[in-house]
C-alpha positions in Angstrom: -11.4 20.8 4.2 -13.5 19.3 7.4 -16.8 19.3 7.6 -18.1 19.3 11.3 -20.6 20.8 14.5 -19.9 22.2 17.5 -21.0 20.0 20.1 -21.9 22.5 22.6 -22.9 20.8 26.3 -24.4 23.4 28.4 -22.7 23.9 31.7 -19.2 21.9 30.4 -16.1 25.3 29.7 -14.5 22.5 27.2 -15.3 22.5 23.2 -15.9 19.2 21.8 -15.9 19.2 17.4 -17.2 16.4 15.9 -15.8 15.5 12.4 -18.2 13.9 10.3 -16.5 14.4 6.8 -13.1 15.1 5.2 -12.1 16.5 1.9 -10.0 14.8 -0.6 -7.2 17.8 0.0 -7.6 17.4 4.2 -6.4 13.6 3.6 -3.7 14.7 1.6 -3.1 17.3 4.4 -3.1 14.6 7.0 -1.0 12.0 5.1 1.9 14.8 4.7 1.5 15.9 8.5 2.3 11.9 10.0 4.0 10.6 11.8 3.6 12.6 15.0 7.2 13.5 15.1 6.8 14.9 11.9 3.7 17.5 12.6 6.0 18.3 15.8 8.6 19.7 14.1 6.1 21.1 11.5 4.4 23.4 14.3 7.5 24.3 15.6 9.1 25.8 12.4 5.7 27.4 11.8 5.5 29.0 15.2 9.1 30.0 14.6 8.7 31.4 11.3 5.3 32.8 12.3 3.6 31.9 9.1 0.4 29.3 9.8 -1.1 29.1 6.2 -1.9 25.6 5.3 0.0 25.9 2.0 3.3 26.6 4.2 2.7 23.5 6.8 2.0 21.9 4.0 4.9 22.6 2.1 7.4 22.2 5.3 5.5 18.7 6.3 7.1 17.4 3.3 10.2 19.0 3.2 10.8 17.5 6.9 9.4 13.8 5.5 11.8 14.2 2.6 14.6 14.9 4.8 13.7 12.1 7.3 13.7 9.7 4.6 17.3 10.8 3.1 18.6 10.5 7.0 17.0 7.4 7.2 18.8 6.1 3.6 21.9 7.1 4.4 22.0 4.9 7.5 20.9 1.6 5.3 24.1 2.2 3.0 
């Protein structure tokens, strides 16, 4: 999904990643996963439920944007 290297600094305890490509599917990923709010309450449910397979954030990224948007409807009208 990424493509990257470890930029490793000798001396430094922090990891630095460098991402130098993304795959169609990790846009896609990312796209579901914004705004911030949204991937909040993503990795909440997921550390809830336990279950971190990118299929399931995936899945609950967009359930949360759906239910955003009908919250956010509702108000309009």
């Amino acid at each position: 999904m990424v493509e990257g290297k470890l930029l490793n600094y000798s001396g430094n305890l922090n990891t630095y990643y460098q991402i130098i490509d993304i795959s169609f599917y990790g846009i896609q990923l990312l796209e579901k996963i914004r705004p911030e709010s949204t991937w909040d309450k993503t990795k909440s449910i997921a550390g809830k439920v336990g279950n971190h397979a990118l299929s399931f954030i995936e899945d609950t990224a967009q359930k949360i944007a759906v239910t955003s948007a009908a919250s956010f409807i509702n108000k309009m009208f």
